[in-house]
N, CA and C atoms of all chains as a GROMACS GRO file, in nm:
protein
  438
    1UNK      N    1   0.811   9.148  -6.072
    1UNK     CA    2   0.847   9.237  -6.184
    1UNK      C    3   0.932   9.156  -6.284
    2UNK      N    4   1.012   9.074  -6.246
    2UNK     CA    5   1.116   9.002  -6.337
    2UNK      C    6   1.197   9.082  -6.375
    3UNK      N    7   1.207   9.027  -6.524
    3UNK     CA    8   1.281   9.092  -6.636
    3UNK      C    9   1.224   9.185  -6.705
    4UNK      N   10   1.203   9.301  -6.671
    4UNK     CA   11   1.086   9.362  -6.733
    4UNK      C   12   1.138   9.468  -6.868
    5UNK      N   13   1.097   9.432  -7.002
    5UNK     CA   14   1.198   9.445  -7.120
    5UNK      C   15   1.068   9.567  -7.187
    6UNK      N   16   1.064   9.631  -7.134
    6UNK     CA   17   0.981   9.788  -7.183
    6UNK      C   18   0.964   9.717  -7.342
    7UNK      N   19   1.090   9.725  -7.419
    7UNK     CA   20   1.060   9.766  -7.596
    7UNK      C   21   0.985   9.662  -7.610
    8UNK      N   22   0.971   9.529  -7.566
    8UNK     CA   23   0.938   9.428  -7.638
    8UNK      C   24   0.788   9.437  -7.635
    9UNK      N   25   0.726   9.523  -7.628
    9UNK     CA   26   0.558   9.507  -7.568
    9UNK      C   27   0.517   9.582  -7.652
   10UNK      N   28   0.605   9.709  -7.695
   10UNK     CA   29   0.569   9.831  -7.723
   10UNK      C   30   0.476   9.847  -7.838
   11UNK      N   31   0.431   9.767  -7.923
   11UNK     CA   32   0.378   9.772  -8.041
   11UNK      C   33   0.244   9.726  -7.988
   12UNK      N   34   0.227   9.655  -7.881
   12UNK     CA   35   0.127   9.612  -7.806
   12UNK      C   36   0.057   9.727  -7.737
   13UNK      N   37   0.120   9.801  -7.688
   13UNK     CA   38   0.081   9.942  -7.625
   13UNK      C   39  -0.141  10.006  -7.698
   14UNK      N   40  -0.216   9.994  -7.621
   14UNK     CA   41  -0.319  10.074  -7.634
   14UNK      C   42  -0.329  10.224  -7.647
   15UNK      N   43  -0.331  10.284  -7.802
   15UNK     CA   44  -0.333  10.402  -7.815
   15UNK      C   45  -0.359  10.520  -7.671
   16UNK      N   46  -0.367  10.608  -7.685
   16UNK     CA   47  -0.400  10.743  -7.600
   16UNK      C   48  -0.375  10.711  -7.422
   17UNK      N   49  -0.255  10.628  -7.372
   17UNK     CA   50  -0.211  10.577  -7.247
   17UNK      C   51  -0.092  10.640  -7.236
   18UNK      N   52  -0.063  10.693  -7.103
   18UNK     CA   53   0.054  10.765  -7.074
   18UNK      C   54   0.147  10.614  -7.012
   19UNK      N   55   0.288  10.670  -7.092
   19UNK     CA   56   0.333  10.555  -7.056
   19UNK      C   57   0.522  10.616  -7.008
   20UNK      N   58   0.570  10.564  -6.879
   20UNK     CA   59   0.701  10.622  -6.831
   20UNK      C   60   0.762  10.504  -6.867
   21UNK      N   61   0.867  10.557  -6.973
   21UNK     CA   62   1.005  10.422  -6.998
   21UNK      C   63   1.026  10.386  -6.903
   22UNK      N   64   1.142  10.282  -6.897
   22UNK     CA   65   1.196  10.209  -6.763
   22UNK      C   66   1.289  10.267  -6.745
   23UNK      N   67   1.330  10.343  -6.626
   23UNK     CA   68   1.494  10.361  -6.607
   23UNK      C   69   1.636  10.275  -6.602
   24UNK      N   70   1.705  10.293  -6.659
   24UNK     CA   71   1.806  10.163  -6.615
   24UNK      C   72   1.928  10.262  -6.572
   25UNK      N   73   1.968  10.212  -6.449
   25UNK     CA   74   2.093  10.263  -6.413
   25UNK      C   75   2.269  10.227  -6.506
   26UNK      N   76   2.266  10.351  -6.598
   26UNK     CA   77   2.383  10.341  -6.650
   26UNK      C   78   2.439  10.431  -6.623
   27UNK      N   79   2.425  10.552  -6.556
   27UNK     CA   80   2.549  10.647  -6.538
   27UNK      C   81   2.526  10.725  -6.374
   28UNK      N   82   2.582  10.720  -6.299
   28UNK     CA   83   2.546  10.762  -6.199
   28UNK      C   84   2.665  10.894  -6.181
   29UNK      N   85   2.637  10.988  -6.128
   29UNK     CA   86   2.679  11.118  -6.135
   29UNK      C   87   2.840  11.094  -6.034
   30UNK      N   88   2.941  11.186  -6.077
   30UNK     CA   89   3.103  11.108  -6.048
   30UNK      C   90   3.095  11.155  -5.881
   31UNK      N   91   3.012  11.297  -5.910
   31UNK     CA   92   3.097  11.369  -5.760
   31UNK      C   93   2.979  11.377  -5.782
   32UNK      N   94   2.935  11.280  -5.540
   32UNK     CA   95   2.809  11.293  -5.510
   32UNK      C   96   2.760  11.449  -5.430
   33UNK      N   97   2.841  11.526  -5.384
   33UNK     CA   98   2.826  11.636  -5.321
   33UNK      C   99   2.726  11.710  -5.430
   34UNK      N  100   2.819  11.717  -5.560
   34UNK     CA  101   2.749  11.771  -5.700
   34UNK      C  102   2.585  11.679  -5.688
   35UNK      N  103   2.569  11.543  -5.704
   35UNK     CA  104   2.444  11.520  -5.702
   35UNK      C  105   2.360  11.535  -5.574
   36UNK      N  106   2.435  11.594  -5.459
   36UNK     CA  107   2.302  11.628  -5.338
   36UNK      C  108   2.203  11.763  -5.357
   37UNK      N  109   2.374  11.843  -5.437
   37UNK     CA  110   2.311  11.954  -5.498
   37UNK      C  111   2.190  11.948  -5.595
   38UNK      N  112   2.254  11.848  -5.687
   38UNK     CA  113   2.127  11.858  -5.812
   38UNK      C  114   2.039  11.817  -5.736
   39UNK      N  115   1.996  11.678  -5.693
   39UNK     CA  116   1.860  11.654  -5.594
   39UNK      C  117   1.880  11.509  -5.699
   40UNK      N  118   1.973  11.446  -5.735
   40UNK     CA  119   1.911  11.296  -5.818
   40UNK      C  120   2.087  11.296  -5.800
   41UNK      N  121   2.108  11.104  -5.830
   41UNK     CA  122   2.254  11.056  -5.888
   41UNK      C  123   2.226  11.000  -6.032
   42UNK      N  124   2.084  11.059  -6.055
   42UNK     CA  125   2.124  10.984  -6.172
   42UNK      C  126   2.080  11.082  -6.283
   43UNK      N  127   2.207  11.082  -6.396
   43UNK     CA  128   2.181  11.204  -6.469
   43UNK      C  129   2.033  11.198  -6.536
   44UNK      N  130   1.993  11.086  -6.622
   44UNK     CA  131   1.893  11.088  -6.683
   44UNK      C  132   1.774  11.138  -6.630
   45UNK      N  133   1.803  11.176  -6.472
   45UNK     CA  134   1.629  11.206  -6.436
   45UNK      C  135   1.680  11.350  -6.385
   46UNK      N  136   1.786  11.409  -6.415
   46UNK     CA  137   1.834  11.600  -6.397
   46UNK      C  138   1.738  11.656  -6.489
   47UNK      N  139   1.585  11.727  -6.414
   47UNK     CA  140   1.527  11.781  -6.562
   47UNK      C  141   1.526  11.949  -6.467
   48UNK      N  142   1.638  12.009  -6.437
   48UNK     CA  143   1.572  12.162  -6.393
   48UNK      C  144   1.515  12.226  -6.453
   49UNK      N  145   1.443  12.314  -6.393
   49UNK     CA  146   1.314  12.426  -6.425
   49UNK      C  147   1.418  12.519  -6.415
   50UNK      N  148   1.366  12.526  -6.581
   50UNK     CA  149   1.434  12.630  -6.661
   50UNK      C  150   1.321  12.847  -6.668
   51UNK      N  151   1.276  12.798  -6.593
   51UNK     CA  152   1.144  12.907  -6.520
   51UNK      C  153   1.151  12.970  -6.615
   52UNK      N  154   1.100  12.935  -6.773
   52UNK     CA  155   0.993  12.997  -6.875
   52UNK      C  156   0.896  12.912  -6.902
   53UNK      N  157   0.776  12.972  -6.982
   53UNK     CA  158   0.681  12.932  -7.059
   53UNK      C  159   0.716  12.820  -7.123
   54UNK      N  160   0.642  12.765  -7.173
   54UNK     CA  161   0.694  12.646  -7.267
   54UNK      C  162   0.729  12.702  -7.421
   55UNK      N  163   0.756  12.673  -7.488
   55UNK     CA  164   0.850  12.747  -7.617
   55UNK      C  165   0.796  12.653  -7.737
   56UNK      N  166   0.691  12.724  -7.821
   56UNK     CA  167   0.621  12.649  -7.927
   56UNK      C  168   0.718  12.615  -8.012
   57UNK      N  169   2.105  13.019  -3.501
   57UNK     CA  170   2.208  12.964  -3.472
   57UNK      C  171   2.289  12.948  -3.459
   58UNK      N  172   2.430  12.983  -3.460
   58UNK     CA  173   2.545  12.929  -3.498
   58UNK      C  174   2.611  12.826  -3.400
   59UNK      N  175   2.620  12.664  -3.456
   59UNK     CA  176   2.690  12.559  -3.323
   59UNK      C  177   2.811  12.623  -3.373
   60UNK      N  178   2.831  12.520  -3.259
   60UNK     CA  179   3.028  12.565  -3.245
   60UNK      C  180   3.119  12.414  -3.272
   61UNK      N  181   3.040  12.354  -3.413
   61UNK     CA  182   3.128  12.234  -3.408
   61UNK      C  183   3.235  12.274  -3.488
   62UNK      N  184   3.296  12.164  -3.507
   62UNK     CA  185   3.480  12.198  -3.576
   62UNK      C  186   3.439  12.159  -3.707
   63UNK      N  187   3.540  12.211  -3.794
   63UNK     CA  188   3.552  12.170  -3.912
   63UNK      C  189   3.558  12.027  -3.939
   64UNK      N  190   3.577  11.939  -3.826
   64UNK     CA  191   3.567  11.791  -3.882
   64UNK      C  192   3.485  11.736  -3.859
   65UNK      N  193   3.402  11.806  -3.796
   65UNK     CA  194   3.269  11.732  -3.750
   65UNK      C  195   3.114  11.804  -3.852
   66UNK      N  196   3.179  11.917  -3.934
   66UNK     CA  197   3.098  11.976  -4.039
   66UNK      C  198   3.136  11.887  -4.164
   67UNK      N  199   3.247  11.829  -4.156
   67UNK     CA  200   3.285  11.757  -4.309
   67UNK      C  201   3.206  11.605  -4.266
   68UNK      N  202   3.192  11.574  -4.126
   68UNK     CA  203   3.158  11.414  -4.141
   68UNK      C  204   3.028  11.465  -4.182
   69UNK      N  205   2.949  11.547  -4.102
   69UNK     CA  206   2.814  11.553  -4.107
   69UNK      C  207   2.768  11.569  -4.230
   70UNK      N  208   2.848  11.672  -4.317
   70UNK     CA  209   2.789  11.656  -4.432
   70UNK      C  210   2.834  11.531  -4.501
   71UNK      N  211   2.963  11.453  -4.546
   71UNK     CA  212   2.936  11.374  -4.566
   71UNK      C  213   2.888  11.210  -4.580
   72UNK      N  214   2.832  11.250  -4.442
   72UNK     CA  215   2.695  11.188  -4.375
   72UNK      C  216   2.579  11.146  -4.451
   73UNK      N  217   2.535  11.339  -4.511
   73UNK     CA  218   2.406  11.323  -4.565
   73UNK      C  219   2.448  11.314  -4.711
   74UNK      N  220   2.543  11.372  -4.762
   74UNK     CA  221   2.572  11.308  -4.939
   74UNK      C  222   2.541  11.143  -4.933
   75UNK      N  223   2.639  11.037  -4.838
   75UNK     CA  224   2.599  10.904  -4.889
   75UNK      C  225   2.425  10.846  -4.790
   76UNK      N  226   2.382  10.931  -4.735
   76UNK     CA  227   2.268  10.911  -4.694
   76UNK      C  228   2.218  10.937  -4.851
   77UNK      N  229   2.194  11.051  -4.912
   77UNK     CA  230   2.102  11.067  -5.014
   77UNK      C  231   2.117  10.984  -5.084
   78UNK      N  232   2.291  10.878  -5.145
   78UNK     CA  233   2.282  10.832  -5.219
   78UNK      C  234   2.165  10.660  -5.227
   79UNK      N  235   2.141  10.619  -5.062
   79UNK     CA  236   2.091  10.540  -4.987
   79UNK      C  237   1.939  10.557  -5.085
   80UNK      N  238   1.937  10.709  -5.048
   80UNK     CA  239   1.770  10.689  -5.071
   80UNK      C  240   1.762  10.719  -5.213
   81UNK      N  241   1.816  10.758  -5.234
   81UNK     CA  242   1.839  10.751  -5.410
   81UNK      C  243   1.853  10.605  -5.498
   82UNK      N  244   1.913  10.552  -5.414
   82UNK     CA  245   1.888  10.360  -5.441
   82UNK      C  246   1.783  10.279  -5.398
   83UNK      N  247   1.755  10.325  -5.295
   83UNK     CA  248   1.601  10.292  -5.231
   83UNK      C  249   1.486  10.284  -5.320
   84UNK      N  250   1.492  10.413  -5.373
   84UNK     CA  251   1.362  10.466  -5.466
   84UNK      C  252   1.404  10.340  -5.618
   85UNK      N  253   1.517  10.317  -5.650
   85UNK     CA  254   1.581  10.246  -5.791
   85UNK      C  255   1.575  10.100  -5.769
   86UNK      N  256   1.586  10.030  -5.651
   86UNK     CA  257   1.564   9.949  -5.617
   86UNK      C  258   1.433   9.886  -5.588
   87UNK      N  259   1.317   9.986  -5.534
   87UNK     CA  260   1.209   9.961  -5.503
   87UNK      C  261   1.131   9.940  -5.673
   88UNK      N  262   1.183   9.929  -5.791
   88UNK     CA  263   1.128   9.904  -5.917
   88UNK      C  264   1.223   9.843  -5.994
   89UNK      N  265   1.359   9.793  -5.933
   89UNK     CA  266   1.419   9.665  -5.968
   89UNK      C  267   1.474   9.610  -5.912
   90UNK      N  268   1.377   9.521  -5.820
   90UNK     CA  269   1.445   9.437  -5.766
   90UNK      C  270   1.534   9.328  -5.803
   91UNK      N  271   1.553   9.306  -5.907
   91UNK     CA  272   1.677   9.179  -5.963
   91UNK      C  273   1.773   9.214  -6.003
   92UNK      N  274   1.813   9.386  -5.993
   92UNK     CA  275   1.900   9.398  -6.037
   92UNK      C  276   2.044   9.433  -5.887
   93UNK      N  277   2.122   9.304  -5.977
   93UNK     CA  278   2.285   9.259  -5.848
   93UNK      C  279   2.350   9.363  -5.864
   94UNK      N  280   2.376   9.435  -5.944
   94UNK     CA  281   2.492   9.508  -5.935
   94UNK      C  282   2.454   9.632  -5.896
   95UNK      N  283   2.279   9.705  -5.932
   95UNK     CA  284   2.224   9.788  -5.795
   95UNK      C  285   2.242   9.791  -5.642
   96UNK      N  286   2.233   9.643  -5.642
   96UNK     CA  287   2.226   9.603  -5.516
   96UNK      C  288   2.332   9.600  -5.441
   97UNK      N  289   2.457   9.567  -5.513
   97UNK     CA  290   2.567   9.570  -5.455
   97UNK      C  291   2.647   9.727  -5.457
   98UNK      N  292   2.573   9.797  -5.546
   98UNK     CA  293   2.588   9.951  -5.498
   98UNK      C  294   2.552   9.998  -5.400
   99UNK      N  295   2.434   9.978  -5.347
   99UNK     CA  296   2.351  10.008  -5.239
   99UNK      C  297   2.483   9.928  -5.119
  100UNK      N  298   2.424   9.806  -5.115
  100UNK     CA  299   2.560   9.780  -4.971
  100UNK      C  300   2.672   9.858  -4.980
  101UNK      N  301   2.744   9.896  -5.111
  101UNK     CA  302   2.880   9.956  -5.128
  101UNK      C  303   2.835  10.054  -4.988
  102UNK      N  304   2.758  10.170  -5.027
  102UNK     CA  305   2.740  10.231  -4.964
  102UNK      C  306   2.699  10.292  -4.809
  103UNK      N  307   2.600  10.156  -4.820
  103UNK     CA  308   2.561  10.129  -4.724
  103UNK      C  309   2.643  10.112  -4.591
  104UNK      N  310   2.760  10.056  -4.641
  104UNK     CA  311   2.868  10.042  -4.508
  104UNK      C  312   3.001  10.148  -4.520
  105UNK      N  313   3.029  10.226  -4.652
  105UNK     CA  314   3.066  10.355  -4.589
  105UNK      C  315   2.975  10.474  -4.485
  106UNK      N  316   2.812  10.425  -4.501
  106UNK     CA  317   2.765  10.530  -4.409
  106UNK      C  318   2.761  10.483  -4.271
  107UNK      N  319   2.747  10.367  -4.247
  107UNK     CA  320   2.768  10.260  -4.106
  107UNK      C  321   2.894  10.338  -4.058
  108UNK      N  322   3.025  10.321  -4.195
  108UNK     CA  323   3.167  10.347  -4.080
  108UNK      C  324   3.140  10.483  -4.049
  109UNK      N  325   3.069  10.575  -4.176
  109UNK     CA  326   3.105  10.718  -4.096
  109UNK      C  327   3.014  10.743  -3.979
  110UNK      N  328   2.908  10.690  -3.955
  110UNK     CA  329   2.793  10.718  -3.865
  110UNK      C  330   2.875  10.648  -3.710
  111UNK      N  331   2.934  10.535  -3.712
  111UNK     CA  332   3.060  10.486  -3.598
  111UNK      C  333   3.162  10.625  -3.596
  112UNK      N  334   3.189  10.662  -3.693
  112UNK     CA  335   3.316  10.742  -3.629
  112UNK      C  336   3.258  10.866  -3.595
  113UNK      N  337   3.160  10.919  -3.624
  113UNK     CA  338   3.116  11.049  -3.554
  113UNK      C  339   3.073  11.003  -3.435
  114UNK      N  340   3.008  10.863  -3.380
  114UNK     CA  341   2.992  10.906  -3.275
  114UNK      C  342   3.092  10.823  -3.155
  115UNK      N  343   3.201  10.825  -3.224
  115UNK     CA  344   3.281  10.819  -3.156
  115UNK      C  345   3.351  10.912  -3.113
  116UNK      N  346   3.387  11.025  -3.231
  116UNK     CA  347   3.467  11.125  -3.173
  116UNK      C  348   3.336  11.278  -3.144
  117UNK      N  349   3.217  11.248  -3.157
  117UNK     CA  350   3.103  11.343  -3.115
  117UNK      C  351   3.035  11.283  -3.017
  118UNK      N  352   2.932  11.240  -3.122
  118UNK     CA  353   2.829  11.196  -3.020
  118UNK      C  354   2.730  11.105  -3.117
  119UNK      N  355   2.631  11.006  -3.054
  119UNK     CA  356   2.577  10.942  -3.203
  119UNK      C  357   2.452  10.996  -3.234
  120UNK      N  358   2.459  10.978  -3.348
  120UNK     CA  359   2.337  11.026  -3.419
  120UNK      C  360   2.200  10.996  -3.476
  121UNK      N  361   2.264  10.865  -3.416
  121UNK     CA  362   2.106  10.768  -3.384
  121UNK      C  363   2.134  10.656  -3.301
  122UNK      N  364   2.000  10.632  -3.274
  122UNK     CA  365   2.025  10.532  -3.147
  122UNK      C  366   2.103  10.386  -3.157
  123UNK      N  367   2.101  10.372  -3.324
  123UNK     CA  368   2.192  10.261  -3.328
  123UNK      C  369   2.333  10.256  -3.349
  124UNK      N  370   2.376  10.340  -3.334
  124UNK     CA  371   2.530  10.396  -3.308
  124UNK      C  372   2.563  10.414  -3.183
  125UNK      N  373   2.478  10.418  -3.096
  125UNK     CA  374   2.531  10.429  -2.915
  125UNK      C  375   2.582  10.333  -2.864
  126UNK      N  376   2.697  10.365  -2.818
  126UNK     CA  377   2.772  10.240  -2.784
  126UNK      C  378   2.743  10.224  -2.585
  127UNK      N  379   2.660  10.141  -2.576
  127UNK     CA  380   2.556  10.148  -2.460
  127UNK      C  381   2.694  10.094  -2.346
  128UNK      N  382   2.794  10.097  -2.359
  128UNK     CA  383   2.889   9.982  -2.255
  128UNK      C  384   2.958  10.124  -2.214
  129UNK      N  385   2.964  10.262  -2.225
  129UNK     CA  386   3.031  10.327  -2.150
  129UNK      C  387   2.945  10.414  -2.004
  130UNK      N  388   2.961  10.436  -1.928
  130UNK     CA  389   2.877  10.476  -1.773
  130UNK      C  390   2.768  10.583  -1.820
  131UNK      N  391   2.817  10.656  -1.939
  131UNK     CA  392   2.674  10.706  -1.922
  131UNK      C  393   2.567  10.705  -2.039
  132UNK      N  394   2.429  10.727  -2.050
  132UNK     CA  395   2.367  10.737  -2.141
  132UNK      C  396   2.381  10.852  -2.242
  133UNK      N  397   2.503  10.835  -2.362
  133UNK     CA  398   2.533  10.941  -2.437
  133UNK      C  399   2.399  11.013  -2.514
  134UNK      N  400   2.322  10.921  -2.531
  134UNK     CA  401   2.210  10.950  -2.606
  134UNK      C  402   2.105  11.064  -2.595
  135UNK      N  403   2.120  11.074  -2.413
  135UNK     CA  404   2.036  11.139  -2.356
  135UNK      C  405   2.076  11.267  -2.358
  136UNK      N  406   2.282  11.267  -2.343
  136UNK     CA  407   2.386  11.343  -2.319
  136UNK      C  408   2.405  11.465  -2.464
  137UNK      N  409   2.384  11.391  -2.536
  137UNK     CA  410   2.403  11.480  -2.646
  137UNK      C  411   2.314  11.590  -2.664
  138UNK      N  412   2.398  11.699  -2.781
  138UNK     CA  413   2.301  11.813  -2.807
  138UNK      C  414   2.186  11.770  -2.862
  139UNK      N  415   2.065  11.857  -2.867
  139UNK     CA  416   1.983  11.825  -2.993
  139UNK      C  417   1.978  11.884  -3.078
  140UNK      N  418   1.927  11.858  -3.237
  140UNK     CA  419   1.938  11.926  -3.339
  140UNK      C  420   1.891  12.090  -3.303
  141UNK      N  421   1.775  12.169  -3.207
  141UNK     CA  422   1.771  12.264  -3.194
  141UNK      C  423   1.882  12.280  -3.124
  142UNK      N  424   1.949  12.283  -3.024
  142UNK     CA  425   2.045  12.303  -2.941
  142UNK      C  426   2.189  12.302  -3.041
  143UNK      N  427   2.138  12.278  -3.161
  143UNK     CA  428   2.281  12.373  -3.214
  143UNK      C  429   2.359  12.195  -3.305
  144UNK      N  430   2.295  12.084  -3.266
  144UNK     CA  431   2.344  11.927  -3.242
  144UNK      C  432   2.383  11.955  -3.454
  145UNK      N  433   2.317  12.038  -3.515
  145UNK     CA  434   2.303  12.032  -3.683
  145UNK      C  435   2.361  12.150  -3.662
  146UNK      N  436   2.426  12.140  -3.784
  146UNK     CA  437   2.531  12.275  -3.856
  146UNK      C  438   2.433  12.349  -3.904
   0.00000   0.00000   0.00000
């Protein structure tokens, strides 16, 4: 994998391809009890289901 | 169910599985960067607070996996202990 630098490619990218950024660990959650609860330590990937429809 | 462990053996256990999750929570972060040192040295951080707590429960319980049995006392604790149905989990 190396150094693997997501932006630098990006213009390179082939239209209509699903593509997941890279995560980088910059903030990890203070109090882990709180993150066993959420289910992640890392905030950026906290996405709860907010149990509606999607909202045009 | 209800075991009948003590309050200090409900606080190790759970925080048992908080720095367990954080394990596999680095596991999964690690397994897509591997070069990164200061991940890595999070992961050991942790890694050996769950070693000491997994030693001290089964020192003052019982162990909770087979690599925590401290095989030099007369009997086989391993065998000795509750099991998780038998009440061994909160």
């Amino acid at each position: 994998m190396g150094e693997y630098k997501f932006e630098e490619y990006f213009d390179q990218f082939p239209p209509a391809m699903a593509y997941v950024p890279w995560q980088n660990m910059d903030k990890i959650y203070e109090d882990l009890d709180e993150a066993l609860q959420i289910g992640t330590i890392f905030p950026e990937l906290t996405k709860p289901f907010t149990g509606r429809r999607c909202v045009k | 169910m209800k075991c009948a462990c003590s309050a200090e053996q409900k606080r190790l256990l759970h925080d048992i599985s908080v720095v367990d999750f954080v394990l596999v929570e680095m596991t999964l972060y690690l397994d897509t960067h591997p070069h990164e040192t200061d991940a890595i040295d999070f992961y050991n951080h942790y890694c050996r607070i769950k070693n000491q707590l997994m030693n001290e429960y089964a020192n003052k319980f019982y162990p909770l996996s087979l690599s925590t049995c401290d095989n030099y006392s007369k009997e086989w604790k391993w065998a000795l202990s509750p099991l998780p149905w038998e009440g061994a989990w909160y």
